[in-house]
Structures are given as structure tokens and as C-alpha cells.
C-alpha positions in Angstrom: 54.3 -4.6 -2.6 53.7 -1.9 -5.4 54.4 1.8 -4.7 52.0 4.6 -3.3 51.2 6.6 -6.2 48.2 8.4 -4.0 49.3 9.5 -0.7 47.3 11.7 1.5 47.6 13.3 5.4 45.5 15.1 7.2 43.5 16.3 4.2 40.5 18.7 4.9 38.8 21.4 3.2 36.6 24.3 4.5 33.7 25.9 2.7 31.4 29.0 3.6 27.8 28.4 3.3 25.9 31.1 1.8 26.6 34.6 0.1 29.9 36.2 2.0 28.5 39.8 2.7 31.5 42.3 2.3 31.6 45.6 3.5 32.2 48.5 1.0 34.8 49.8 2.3 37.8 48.6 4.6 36.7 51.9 7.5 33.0 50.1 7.5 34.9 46.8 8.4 36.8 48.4 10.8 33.3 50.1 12.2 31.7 47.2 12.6 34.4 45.2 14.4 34.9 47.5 16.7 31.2 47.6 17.8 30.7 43.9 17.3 34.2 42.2 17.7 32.2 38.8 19.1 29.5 38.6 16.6 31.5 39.0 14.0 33.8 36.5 15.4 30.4 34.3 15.9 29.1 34.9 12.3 32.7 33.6 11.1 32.7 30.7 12.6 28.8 29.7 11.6 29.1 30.2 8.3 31.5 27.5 7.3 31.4 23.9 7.6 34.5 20.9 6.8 33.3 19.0 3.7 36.4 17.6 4.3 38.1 17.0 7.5 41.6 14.3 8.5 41.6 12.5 5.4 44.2 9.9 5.8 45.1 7.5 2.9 47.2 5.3 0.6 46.3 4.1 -2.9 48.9 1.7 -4.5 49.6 1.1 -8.2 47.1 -0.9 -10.3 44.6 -0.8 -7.2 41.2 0.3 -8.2 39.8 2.1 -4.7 35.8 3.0 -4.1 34.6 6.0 -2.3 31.2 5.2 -1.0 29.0 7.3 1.1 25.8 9.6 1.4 24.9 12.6 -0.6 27.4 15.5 1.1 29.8 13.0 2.9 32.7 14.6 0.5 33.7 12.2 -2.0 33.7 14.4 -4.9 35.5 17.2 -3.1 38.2 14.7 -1.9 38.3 13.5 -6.1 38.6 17.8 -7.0 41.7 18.3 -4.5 43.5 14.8 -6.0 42.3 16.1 -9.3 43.8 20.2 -8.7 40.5 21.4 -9.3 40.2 23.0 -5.7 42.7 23.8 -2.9 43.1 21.8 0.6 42.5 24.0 3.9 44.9 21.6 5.5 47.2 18.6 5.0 48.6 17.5 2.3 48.2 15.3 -1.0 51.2 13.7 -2.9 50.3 11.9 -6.2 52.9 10.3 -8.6 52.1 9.4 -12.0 49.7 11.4 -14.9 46.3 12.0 -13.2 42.8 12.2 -15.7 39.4 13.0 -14.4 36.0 11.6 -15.2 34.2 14.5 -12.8 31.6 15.6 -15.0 30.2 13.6 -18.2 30.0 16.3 -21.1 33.2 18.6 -20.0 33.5 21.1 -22.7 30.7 20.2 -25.2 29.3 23.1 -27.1 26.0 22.6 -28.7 26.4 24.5 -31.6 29.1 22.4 -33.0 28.8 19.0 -34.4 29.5 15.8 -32.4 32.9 15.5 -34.3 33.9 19.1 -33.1 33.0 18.5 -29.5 35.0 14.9 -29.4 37.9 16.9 -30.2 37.0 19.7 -27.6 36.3 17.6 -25.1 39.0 15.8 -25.5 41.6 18.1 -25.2 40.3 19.5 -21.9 40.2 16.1 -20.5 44.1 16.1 -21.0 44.5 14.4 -24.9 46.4 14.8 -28.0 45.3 15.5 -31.2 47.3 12.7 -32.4 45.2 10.7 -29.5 42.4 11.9 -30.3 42.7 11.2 -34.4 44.0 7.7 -33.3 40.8 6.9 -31.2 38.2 8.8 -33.1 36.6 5.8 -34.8 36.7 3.8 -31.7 34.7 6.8 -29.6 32.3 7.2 -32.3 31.3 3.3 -32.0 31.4 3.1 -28.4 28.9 6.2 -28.6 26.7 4.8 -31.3 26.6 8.2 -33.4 28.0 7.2 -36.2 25.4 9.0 -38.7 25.2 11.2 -35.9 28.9 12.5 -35.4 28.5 15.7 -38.5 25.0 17.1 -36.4 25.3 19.5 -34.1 25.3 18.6 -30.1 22.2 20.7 -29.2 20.2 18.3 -31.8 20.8 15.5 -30.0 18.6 13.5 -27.7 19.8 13.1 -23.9 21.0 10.0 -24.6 23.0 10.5 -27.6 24.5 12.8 -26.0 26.1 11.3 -22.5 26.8 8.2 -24.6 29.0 10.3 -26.7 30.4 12.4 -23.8 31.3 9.6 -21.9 33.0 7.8 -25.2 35.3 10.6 -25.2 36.2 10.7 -21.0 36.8 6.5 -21.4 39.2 6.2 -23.7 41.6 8.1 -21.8 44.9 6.6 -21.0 46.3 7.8 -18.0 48.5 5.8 -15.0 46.0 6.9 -12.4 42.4 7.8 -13.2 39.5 9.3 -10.9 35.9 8.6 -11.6 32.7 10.3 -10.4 29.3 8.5 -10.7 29.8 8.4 -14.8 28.4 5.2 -15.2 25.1 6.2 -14.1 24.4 7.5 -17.7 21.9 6.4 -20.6 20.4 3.1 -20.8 20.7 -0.2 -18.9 22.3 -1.4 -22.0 24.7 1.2 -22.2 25.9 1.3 -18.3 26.6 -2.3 -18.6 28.6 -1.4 -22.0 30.3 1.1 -19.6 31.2 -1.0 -16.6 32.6 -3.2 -19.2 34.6 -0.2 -20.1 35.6 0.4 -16.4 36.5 -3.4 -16.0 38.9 -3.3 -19.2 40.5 -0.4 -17.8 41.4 -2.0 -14.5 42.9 -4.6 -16.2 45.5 -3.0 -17.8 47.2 -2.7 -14.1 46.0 1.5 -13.9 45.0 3.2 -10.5 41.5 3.6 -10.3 40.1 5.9 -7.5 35.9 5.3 -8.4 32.8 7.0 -6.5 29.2 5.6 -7.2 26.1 4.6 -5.4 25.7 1.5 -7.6 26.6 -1.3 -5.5 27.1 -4.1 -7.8 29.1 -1.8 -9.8 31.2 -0.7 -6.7 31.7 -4.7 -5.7 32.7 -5.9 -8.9 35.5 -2.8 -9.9 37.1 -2.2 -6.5 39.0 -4.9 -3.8 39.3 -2.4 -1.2 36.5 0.5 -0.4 36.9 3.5 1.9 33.4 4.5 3.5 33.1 8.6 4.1 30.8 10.2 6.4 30.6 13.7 7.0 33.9 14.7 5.5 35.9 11.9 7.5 37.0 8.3 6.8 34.6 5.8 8.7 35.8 3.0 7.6 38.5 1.5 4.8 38.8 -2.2 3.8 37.7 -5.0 1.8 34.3 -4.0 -0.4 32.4 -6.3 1.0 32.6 -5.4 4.9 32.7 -1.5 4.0 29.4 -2.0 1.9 28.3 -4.2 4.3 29.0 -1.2 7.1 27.7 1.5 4.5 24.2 -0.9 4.0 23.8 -1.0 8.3 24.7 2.0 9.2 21.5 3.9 8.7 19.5 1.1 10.8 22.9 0.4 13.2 21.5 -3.5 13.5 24.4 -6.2 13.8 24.2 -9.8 12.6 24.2 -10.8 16.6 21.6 -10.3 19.9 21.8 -11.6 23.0 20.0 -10.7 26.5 20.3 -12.4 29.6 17.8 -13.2 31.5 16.1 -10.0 33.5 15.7 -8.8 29.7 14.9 -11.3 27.4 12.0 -11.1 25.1 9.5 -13.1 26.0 6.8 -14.6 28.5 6.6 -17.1 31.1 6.7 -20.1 28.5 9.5 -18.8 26.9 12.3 -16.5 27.0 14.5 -15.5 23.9 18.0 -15.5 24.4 20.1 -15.0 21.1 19.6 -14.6 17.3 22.6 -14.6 15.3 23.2 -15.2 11.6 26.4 -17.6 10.9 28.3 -19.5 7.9 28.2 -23.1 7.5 31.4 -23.4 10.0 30.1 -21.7 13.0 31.5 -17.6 12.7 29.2 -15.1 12.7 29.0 -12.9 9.9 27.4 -9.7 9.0 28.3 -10.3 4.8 28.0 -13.6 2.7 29.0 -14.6 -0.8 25.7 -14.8 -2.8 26.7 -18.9 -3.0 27.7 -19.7 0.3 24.5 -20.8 3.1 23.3 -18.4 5.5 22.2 -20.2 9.1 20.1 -17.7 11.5 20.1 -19.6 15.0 17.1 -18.9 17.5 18.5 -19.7 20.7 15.4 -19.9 23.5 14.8 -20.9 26.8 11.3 -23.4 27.6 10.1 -22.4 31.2 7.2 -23.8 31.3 6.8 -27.2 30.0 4.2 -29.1 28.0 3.6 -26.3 25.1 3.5 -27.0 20.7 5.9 -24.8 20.2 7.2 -23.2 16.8 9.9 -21.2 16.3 9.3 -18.8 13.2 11.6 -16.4 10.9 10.8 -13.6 9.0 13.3 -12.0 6.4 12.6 -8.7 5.1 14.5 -6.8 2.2 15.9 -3.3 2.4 12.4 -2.1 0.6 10.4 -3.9 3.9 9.7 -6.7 1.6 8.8 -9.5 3.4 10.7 -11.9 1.1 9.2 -15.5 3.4 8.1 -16.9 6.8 9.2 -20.1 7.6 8.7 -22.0 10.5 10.6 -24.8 12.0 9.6 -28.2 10.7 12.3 -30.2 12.9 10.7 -33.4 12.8 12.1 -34.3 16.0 9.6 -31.4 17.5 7.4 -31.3 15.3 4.3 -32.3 17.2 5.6 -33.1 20.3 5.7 -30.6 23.6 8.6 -29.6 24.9 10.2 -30.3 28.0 12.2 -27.2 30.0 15.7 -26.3 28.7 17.6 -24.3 26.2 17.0 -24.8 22.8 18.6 -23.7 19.2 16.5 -23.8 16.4 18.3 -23.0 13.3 16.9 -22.1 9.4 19.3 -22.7 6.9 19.7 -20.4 3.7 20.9 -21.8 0.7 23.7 -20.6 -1.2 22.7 -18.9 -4.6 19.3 -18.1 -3.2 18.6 -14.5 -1.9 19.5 -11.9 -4.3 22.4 -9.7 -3.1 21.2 -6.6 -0.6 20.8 -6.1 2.3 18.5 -8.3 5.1 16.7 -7.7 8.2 15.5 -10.7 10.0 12.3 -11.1 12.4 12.4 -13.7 14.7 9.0 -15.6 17.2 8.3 -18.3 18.7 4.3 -19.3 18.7 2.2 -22.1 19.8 0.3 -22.7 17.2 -2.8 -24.6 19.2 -4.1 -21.6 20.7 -1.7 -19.1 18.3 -0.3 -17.4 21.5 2.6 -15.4 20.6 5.7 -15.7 23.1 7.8 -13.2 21.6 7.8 -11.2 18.3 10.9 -9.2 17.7 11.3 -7.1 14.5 14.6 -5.7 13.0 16.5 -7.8 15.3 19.8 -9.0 13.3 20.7 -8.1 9.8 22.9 -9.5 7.3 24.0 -8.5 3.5 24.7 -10.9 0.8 27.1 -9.8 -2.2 26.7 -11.1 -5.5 30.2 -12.9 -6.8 32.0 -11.7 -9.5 33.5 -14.6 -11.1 31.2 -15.7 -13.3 29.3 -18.3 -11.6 26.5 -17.1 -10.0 22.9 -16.6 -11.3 24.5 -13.0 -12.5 26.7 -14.5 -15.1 28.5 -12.2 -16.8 26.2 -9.9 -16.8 27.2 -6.3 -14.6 24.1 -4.5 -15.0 21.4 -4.6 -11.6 18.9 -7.6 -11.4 15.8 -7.0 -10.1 13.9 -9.7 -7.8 13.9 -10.8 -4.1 15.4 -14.0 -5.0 18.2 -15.3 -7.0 18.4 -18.9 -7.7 20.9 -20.7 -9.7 18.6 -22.4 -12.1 19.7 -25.2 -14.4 19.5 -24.7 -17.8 19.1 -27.4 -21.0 19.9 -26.7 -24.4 19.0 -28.8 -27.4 20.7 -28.3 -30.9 19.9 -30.2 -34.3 22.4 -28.8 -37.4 20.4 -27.8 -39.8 19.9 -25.2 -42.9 19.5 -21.4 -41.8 16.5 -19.9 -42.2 
């Protein structure tokens, strides 16, 4: 097992909303606390908030660790206390090994001097050399893309010239342990996937990566183990897929499993639904699947009252309320035929490299399609999330930047190539 190199108990830090209203003098302090000793006391305590509050936690060499969360849930403060920037209230933080931060794209850039200056600049408040600096310098300037560019002053260039070149500067640091804020959400598609690469490369030189972004596929293809924060504390830590898939639910706190017994079951006197659940190939339930594996949703229903065409119908929504299909069962065993009293499971299969990755809601019926009465209808009721793989072999390639689309197939492709002279 490697060492701890990030080690953390009890963490928490206090802020104070608003202006802090002082009195002039220390007699007008003392006045007013001793007509008011409660208010004041009352004020005190409303004016601050924990944006930070029992942060446990253990980060191990060459392990590359994502913070996800909402706006406000204190990821970037917890990154400014590892990082020195601000104080702890309470607890503790321990870190061993040279610490760099990537906080704030464009740290010390001037725009009055040239692009050459500010790498320089830059660079030496990030924490480098000038003989690191003068040994990377044509490397930055090609990452950035400035290259006619680097003599012209900063405030001449266009927005994205400039985060391409700030962010240059902030990746080719070298430290043993580095902490990342949202950075790769600058410039261009073209450029953020240049910059994951960036991230990736990093990783694999074995340093300690502590990364916060709301890019997903970014988050799933850097980081093996994610901590989820919520309102300053630790909700969840683990492997990325079941924190993301725990981040994804939580604002719409549906499971992957339902099931009512019978003085509650959705339904009529034909039919009574007893369980939805969506399951792997071998039988577990599961709330996160690998973009190539199937994904089964089971409609398990009880016929009271026999002699009805009934037939069992799913609906799958996306996390935008896309319906992305309907499908309704074409068991030819049923198909047709009226059904006698009993328990039934009708199951949809998913195939693997199908749905694009996100997150799924599932709406699940049962209809009788003579007369098009409708037994039960119930929306929202079991959700799932599928994660795109990172190993090269699904419909994403090699490619790290987001793919739009409800759907993701895994198409085959043909090539044809005669030799021949260039044209």
C-alpha cells in the first residue's frame, strides 16, 4: 500500500456572511453589550455559516482523487486550506510532499506586458524556477498556440488566447502532489480535450492528483476514487462511478428498485404493480452500468382479473426529460393471447454500447391495448446511470471531450485503401 501524503481530521472552516459592522471605539462595544448582551450574542451566531465542517480524509501517493458537488458545497475552500491559501477553524491537515495549485487560470498575468513576460510571472507565483521556466518555455508557448503571439502584450489578446496561454503555464508544473480547480473548463472543445490529455499525462507519471470539476466524463476518466461534498461535509467517498452515480440521484432521491405490497400497489382491479427494478445480465441490481454492459428493467405485476390483452410498456427519459423511446413488450408467448391470473415479470433488455452515458429515469404501464385502458402509469419510478468506459473501446474512442446525443451505438466501421500517387 503507498503512503498518505494528504491526511486530514476534523477539517472545518467558518466564514461571516456579510460586512462585519465594528464599533468605533472599544467603550461603544462595551455600551452596547451591556444593553444588548443576547442580541449581540444572537447577531454573532447568525452571521456565520461552516463552508466547511468534519472533513475527514486520506489521499495516497499516485492516487488522483475527485471532489464533486454543487455550487457552495466547499470544494474549493477544502483545495485553499490543502493549498495554505486560508486557515482551518478546526482540525487539522497534514500533507507530505511539494504541493502546486491550479486555483485560478491566469494567476499573476499583467496585461500590459507581453505574453513572454507574463509566462515568466506567472510562473514564478505558481512555485517555478527560472531555470524551469527557460527549460519549458517553448513547450508552454506550443501548448498555448501563441507562438506569433508570445512578444504582444496580454490585454491584446482575445479570451481565448489568453486562458490557453495561462493554463500552458499552470500545466507544466511538476510537483509530487497537485490540486486542480475546474481549469479544464477553458477555451474551446478542442483545447479542453488537448487539456484533459494534459491532466491524463500527468496522472501517469505516478503524481497525487486532488481534481474538482463538474464535467463528468472528465471526472470518470482522471479519478478511481471520488469524494461527494454537500454543504461543507463528506456525503459520500468511493469508487467514481457509485459517487457520480449518488451525486446524479441525489437531487431526484429515486433508486434503481420499487416495490409495494399489496394495500399500495399501483394499479386497478385488472392489475396490480408490484416491483420495477433495473438489473445486470446476472441478476444484481444496480444503480450504475458500464456504457457496454446490458441494462434489464423487470416489471413485476400481478393479473387479477383474467381474460385481458395486456401490454406491459417502458418509458426512459434522459436527465433533460427527454423521452429517449417507448417500448412495449413483444413477448411472443403473450403477444395476442389473454392472460390468465398470476404474477408476472416482463423484462426489456438494454443493450450494451447503446444509451449514451447520464443519467436515466424510467416510466413504467401496463395497457390493454383493445380498449387502451390504462392500469397503471408511474412516472420517475426507478433510475439508473450509465458511465462511459475509459479504455478505449467504446463508441467514445479515444476521444475525452463530451458527446452529444441520446444514444451511443457502437457502429461498425469499413475502410477501403488503394496505394496510389498523392494528390
Amino acid at each position: 500500500m503507498s503512503q498518505v501524503v494528504i491526511q486530514t481530521e476534523g477539517l472545518g472552516k467558518q466564514y461571516r456572511r456579510g460586512l462585519r459592522t465594528s464599533s468605533r471605539t472599544l467603550r461603544d462595544a462595551l455600551v452596547r453589550l451591556a444593553h444588548s448582551p443576547l442580541a449581540a450574542l444572537r447577531r454573532g451566531s447568525e452571521d456565520t455559516f461552516w463552508a466547511l465542517r468534519d472533513v475527514s480524509l486520506e489521499v495516497h501517493e499516485g492516487e488522483v482523487l475527485g471532489l464533486i458537488g454543487r455550487n457552495g458545497a466547499g470544494k474549493t475552500t477544502l483545495l485553499k486550506i490543502l493549498s495554505r491559501i486560508t486557515r482551518p477553524t478546526a482540525g487539522w491537515a497534514e500533507i507530505r510532499g511539494h504541493v502546486r495549485s491550479l486555483l485560478e487560470v491566469g494567476t499573476g498575468f499583467h496585461g500590459e506586458l507581453t505574453g513572454r513576460e507574463n509566462t515568466y510571472l506567472s510562473g514564478s507565483i505558481l512555485g517555478m524556477t527560472k531555470r524551469e521556466i527557460d527549460r519549458k518555455f517553448d513547450e508552454i508557448v506550443a501548448f498555448a498556440e501563441i507562438d506569433k503571439f508570445i512578444d504582444t502584450p496580454v490585454k491584446h489578446y482575445s479570451s481565448g488566447m489568453y486562458v490557453r496561454l495561462a493554463f500552458a503555464v499552470a500545466a507544466h508544473l511538476e510537483p509530487e502532489i497537485l490540486l486542480v480547480d475546474e481549469v479544464l473548463a477553458v477555451g474551446d472543445a478542442q483545447f479542453q480535450k488537448k487539456c484533459l490529455g494534459k491532466m491524463e499525462e500527468v496522472s501517469h507519471k505516478g503524481r497525487t492528483i486532488l481534481f474538482v470539476s463538474h464535467n463528468a466524463a472528465a471526472v470518470a476518466r482522471l479519478c478511481s476514487r471520488c469524494i461527494l461534498l454537500q454543504s461543507g461535509m463528506v456525503l459520500k467517498d468511493g469508487p467514481t462511478h457509485e459517487v457520480m452515480s449518488a451525486y446524479l440521484r441525489s437531487g431526484l432521491a429515486v433508486s434503481a428498485l420499487r416495490e409495494w405490497d399489496a394495500a399500495d400497489a399501483p394499479g386497478d382491479e385488472v392489475v396490480r404493480l408490484r416491483c420495477v427494478r433495473v438489473r445486470s445480465a446476472q441478476g444484481e441490481v444496480s444503480e450504475t452500468f458500464d456504457i457496454r454492459r446490458p441494462v434489464g428493467i423487470d416489471l413485476v405485476f400481478d393479473v387479477i382479473e383474467p381474460g385481458q390483452l395486456l401490454a406491459p410498456n417502458v418509458h426512459l427519459f434522459d436527465e433533460q426529460g427527454v423521452n429517449v423511446f417507448v417500448v412495449i413488450d413483444q413477448d411472443p408467448v403473450w403477444r395476442g393471447r389473454p392472460r390468465p391470473v398470476g404474477r408476472y415479470t416482463s423484462t426489456v433488455w438494454i443493450p450494451g454500447n447503446f444509451l449514451a452515458e447520464g443519467y436515466f429515469t424510467v416510466r413504467a404501464a401496463v395497457t390493454t391495448l383493445a380498449t387502451m385502458n390504462v392500469h397503471f402509469d408511474e412516472p420517475d419510478i426507478v433510475a439508473f446511470q450509465v458511465i462511459d468506459s475509459t479504455d478505449g473501446d467504446s463508441a467514445r474512442a479515444d476521444y475525452a471531450g463530451t458527446l452529444p446525443g441520446v444514444v451511443r451505438p457502437l457502429l461498425k466501421w469499413e475502410t477501403t485503401y488503394e496505394q496510389g500517387p498523392q494528390v
